[in-house]
C-alpha positions, 0 to 999 in steps of 0.5 A: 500500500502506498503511503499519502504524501506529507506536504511541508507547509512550512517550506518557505522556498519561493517558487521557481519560473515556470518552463517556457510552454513551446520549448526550442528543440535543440539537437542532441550533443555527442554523447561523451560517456557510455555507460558500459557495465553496472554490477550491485552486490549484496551481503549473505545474510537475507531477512524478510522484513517480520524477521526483523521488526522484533530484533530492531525493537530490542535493540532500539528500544528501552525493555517493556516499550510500547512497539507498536509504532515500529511495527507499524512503520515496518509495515508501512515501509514497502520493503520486503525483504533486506540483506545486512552486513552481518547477522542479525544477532551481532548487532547487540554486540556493536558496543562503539563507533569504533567497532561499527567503523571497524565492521564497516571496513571489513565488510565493504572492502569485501563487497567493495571488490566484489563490485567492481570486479563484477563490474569490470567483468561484465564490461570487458576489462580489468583493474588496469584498465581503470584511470579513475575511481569515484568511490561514494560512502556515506555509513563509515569512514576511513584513511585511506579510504576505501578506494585506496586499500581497493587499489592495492587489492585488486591491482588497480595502476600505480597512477590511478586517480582516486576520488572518495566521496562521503556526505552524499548520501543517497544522491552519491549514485546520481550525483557520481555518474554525473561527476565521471560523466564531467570527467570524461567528457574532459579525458574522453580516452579513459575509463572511470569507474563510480563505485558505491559502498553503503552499510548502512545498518551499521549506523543504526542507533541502540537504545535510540527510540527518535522516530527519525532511527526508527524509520531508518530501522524499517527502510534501509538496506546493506549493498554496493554497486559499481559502475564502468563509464567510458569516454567517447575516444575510449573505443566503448563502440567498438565491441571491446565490452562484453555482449550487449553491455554498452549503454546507455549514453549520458546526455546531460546532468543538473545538480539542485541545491535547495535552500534552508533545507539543511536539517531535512536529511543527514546526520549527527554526529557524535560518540555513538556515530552517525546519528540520522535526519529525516525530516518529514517535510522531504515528501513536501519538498519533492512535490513543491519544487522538484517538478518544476526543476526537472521539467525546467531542465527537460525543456533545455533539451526539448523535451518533457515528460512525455519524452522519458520511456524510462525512469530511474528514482533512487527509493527514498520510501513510499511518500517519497516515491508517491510525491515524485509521481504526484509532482511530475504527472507520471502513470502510476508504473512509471516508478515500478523498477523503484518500487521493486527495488525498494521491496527486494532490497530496501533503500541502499542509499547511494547503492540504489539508483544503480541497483535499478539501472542494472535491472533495467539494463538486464531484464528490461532493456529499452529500445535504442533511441529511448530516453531515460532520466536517472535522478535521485535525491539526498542531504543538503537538501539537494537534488541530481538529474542525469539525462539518458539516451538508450 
């Protein structure tokens, strides 16, 4: 069941201009980045969403509390089924920042590898072929970062250039396919790889019964992903890549900072880690102003709505999914590949957006010449909007 969406009447954000009503139709630029492999990685230790309701309760709530709103906001949350860093049962046992950190590292170095080794498999190439890594991780923090102790693992060339990313959140995915795409369309030999890694049961609060922890507890997920994106000179059109894996290509991108938002979404930070923001006033957002910015961006391109056979939304839960239909005129499934994605995995934050991209690519392939928008959402209170063409 979807959730209704929640309007902030409080936003004080002045409306944007309205985009022109007979667009000028301009020629579509020489796509300057393929994106030729995306592969996702999940941790082993599967739970369907019941299985985890009453774990979370003892470890989010005082002994004796009434659970009734965790149970309902687990029911609430469109998820299904979700994959954690480590069993349940070890959660209890997290006693530090420290040791959430320290199982953060394990893990995602494991499942960081895993991803962009499956990734590069699926495109053709290997670790030497890489000549950027984007790596994106918002649920643990480490120097060197991941990206570099990657590199020494997985033979990754002496004179890669590495970019670890934190404090993106969920909008990493978006946000860093279009920073390698800005790379690219500067060094159009090379290939960039975007990497996300996000552990993100691994921030989860004990003994915090705030809302904002409990609806963190209910709706996300543990997973990495990785994407290959080639330049235009890199030879991406001339079959290196394995059977049917190029594609599709970036047409543009627009990034959107929202004013006075900062305390919508994020964290706080303190001894026991990362303590999450969410703000009920994100649905409202979305639907006031994130509209009028995507269509103002379509239109630069002559295009609307219309135009997208296929799109790609980060699942940031059902009120926020429901507000993006609402706010774009979408049909009712024009968000299924997020709403399954939310279901099967849960929201992965910056592993999610690819997590749906690959589906598509694999299962749902569209035909050539199709539109596609990859867009998602996250702390600032920003927005990403990236531009395909299949």
């Amino acid at each position: 069941m979807r959730v209704p969406v929640i309007v902030d009447p409080s936003s004080s954000l002045s409306p944007s201009p309205s985009p022109p009503t007979a667009p000028r139709r301009r020629a579509v630029p020489a796509a300057a980045t393929t994106i030729a492999a995306v592969h996702t990685v999940l941790p082993p230790h599967r739970y369907s969403q019941e299985d985890l309701t009453e774990p979370i309760g003892d470890l989010c709530l005082p002994p004796g509390a009434d659970r009734a709103v965790l149970r309902r906001l687990h029911a609430s949350a469109a998820v299904r089924t979700r994959h954690l860093a480590l069993p349940i049962e070890r959660y209890a046992g997290l006693g530090d920042f420290g040791q959430s950190n320290d199982a953060w590292m394990a893990a995602g170095l494991q499942l960081g590898e895993e991803a962009l080794t499956g990734a590069l498999k699926k495109a053709g190439l290997g670790p030497a072929d890489v000549d950027l890594l984007v790596c994106a991780s918002i649920t643990g923090v480490a120097a060197p970062s991941l990206d570099a102790r990657l590199a020494g693992r997985m033979g990754l060339r002496s004179d890669v250039k590495r970019l670890p990313v934190f404090g993106l959140g969920c909008v990493a995915g978006a946000a860093g396919l279009a920073r390698v795409h800005d790379y690219l369309r500067g060094h159009p030999d090379d290939t960039a790889v975007l990497l996300t890694v996000e552990l993100c049961s691994l921030t989860l609060q004990q003994r915090d019964d705030s809302r904002a922890n409990l609806v963190a507890a209910a709706l996300f997920g543990d997973g990495a992903a990785a994407l290959v994106a080639r330049g235009s000179g890199s030879g991406s059109d001339s079959g290196c890549a394995g059977p049917g894996a190029a594609g599709p290509s970036v047409v543009a991108t627009r990034s959107r900072l929202y004013p006075d938002t900062e305390r919508l979404l994020g964290w706080d930070i303190g001894a026991g880690g990362f303590r999450v923001v969410i703000d009920a006033g994100v649905p409202g957002i979305v639907r006031d102003h994130f509209g009028r910015h995507l269509c103002a961006f379509l239109a630069e391109h002559g295009l609307t709505t219309d135009d997208i056979g296929t799109w790609m939304c980060h699942p940031g839960g059902p009120r926020v999914l429901s507000a993006v239909t609402d706010t774009l005129g979408l049909p009712g499934d024009a968000l299924d590949s997020a709403w399954r994605s939310l279901a099967a995995v849960g929201n992965m934050s910056s592993a999610s957006v690819l997590h749906i991209l690959q589906s598509i690519r694999e299962s749902r392939r569209p035909e050539p010449g199709t539109w596609g928008m990859l867009m998602a959402m996250g702390p600032g209170f920003c927005s990403e909007l990236v531009l395909l063409r299949w």
